[in-house]
C-alpha positions in Angstrom: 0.0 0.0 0.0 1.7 2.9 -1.4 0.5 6.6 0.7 1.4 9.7 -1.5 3.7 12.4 0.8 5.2 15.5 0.6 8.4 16.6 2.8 9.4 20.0 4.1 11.8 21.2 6.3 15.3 20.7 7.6 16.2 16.6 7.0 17.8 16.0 10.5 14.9 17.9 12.2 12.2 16.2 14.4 9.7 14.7 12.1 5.7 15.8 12.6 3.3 13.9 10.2 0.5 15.3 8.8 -2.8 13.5 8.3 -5.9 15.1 6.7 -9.4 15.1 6.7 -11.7 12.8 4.9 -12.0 14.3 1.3 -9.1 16.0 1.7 -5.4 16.1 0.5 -2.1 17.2 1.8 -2.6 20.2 0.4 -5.3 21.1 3.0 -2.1 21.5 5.7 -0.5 24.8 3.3 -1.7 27.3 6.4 0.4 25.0 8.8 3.4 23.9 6.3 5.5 27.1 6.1 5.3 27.6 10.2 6.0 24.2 10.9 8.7 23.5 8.7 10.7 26.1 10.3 11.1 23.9 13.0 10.2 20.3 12.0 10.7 17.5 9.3 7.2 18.2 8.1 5.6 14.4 6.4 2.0 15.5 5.2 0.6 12.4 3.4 -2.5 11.5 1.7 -4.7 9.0 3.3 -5.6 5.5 1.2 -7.7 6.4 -1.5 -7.4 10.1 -1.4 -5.5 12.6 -3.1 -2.5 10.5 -5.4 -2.2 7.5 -2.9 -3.4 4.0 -4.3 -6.8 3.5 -3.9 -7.9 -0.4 -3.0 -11.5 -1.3 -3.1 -12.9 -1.1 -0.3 -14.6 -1.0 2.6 -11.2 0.1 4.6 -11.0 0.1 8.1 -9.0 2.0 11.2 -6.2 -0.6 11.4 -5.9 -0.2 7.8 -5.3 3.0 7.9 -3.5 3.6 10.9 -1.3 0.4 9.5 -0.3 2.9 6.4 0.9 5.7 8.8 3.8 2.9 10.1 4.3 1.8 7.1 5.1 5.3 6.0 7.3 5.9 9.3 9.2 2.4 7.9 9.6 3.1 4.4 11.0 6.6 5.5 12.9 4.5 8.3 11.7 7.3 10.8 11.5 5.5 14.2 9.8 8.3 15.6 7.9 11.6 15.4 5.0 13.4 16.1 1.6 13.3 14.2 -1.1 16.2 13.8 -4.3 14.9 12.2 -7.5 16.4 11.7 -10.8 14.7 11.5 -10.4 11.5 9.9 -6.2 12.6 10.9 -7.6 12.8 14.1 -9.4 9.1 14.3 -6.2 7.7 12.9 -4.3 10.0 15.6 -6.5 8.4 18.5 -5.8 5.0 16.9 -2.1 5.5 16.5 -2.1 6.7 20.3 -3.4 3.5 21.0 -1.4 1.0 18.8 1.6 2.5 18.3 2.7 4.0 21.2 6.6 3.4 21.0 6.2 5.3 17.3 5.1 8.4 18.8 5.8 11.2 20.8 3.3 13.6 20.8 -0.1 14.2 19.9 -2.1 17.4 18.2 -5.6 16.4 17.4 -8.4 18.4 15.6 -11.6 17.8 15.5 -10.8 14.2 16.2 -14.3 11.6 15.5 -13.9 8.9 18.6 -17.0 6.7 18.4 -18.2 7.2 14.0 -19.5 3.7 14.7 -22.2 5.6 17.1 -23.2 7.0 13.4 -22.9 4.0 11.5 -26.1 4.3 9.1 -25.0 7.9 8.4 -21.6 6.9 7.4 -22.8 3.5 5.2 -25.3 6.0 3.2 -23.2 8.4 2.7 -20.8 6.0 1.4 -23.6 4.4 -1.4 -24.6 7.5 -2.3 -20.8 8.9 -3.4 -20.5 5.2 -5.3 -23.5 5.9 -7.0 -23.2 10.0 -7.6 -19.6 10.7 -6.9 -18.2 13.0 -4.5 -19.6 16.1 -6.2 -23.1 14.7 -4.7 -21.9 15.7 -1.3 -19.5 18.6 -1.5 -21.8 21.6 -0.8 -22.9 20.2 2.0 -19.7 19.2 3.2 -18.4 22.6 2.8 -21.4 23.9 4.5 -20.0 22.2 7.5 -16.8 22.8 7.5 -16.8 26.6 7.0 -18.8 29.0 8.7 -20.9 31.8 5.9 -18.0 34.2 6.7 -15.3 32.0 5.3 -14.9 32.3 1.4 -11.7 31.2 0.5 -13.6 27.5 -0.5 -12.6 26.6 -3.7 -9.3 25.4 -3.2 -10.7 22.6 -0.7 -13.9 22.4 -3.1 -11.9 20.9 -5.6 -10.3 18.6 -3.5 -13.2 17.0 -2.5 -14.0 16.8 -6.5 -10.9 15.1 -7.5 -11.3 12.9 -4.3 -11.6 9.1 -6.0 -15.3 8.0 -5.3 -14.5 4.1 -3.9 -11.5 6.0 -1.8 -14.2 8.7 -0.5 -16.6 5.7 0.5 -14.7 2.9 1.9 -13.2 5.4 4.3 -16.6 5.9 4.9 -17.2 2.4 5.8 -13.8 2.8 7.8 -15.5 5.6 10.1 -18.6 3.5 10.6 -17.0 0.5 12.0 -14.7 2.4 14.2 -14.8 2.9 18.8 -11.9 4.1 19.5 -13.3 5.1 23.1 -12.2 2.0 25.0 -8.8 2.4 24.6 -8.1 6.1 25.4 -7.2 5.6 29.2 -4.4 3.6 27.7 -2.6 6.5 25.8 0.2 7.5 27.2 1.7 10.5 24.7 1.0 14.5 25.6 -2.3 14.5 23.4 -3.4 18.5 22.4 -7.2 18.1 21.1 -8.6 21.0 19.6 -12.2 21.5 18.6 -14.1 24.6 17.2 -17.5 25.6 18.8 -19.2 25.8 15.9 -18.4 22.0 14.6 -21.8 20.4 13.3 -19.6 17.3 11.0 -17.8 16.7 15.4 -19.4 18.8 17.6 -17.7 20.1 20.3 -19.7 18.2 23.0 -18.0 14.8 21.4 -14.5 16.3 21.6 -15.0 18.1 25.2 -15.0 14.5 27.3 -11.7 13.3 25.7 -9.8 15.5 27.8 -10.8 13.7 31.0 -10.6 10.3 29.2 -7.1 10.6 28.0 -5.0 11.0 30.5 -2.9 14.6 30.7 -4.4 15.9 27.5 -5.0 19.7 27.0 -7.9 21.0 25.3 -8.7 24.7 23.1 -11.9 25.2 21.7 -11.5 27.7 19.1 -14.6 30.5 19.1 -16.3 31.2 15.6 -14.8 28.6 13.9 -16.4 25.1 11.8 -15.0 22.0 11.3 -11.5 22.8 9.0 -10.2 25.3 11.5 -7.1 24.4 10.4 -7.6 26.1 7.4 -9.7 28.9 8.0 -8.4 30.1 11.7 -4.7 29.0 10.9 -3.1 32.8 13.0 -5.2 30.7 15.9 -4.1 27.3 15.4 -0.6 27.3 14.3 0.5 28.9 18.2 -1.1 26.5 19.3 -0.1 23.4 17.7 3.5 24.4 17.5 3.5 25.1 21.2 2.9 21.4 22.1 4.8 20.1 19.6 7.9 22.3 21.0 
């Protein structure tokens, strides 16, 4: 299984990965790239089946992709580094956490989905419906959740969630709705930052809140007047803070 990644920033410097949201590519991360790369061996990949990774028939699931980020680490031969995901990122961060603790040393997680499976039905529609009308089918709605009215600057991520592959798009769809990753998170032992934005309809806040007495030591921001992709919309807000637990 072959994941698609970009590297930026000094070769001997501490390595952060970069994993996106679902519909997303690597490309999503330019507001963090630049600040993090003066610091960091930046990895930003594309998930399986998004962006110019391969793109198996699915359904995937968690351990499959959470089983691509070490690969990654070992075709890099990286024996550690830090990881920053956001949504889907984030559920494969939380699984990581969990699985591959020696891997990793610290945590930032955005908008992280714990228990998709809750959602299951929701997650095995929408996963029909882009195999039978393609991603374009859901992409103003998606936008509509991840961007408050105010925000604008759409198009670029628009398209990204056009050029998504359709069977990529919907067996990580089937991949969220098989997926608890609740159990385990009194088990994770890395510095964990989980950031969530108040206005978050696709992971609402009140989802991402708990975590932060489940895992143990993790710190929690909620970002004010900000949707789901705060990453790319409130990046002066973000970046701080991401690169201040990562220091």
């Amino acid at each position: 299984m072959r994941l698609s990644y970009e590297e930026t920033g000094p070769a001997d410097a501490s390595v952060v990965l970069l994993g996106a949201s679902l519909g997303a590519t690597r490309a999503m991360w330019a507001p963090q790239v630049g600040a993090l790369a003066e610091r960091f061996r930046v990895v930003a990949f594309d998930h399986r089946g998004h962006g110019e990774s391969d793109v198996p028939a699915g359904p995937y699931t968690i351990d499959d992709l959470g089983g691509d980020v070490i690969g990654l680490l070992d075709a890099l031969d990286i024996n550690q580094a830090s990881y920053v995901g956001i949504s889907l990122g984030g559920a494969v961060g939380l699984w990581l956490a969990q699985n591959a603790p020696e891997r990793f040393q610290r945590f930032a997680l955005i908008c992280p989905p714990s228990n998709p499976a809750e959602n299951a039905q929701m997650w095995k529609d929408r996963a029909a419906q882009v195999r039978a009308e393609g991603t374009q089918s859901i992409t103003d709605a998606t936008l509509g959740r991840w961007f408050l009215p105010e925000f604008t600057d759409v198009d670029p991520v628009r398209q990204m969630l056009l050029d998504t592959p359709d069977e990529g798009y919907a067996a990580c769809c089937e991949a969220l709705s098989m997926t608890n990753l609740l159990p385990g998170l009194a088990n994770i032992t890395a510095p964990v930052l989980l950031i969530t934005a108040d206005s978050d309809t696709s992971i609402p806040p009140e989802t991402v809140v708990p975590l932060a007495g489940q895992i143990p030591g993790a710190r929690l921001e909620v970002i004010e007047n900000a949707a789901h992709l705060v990453t790319y919309s409130h990046p002066d807000v973000v970046n701080p803070l991401i690169l201040a637990h990562l220091s």
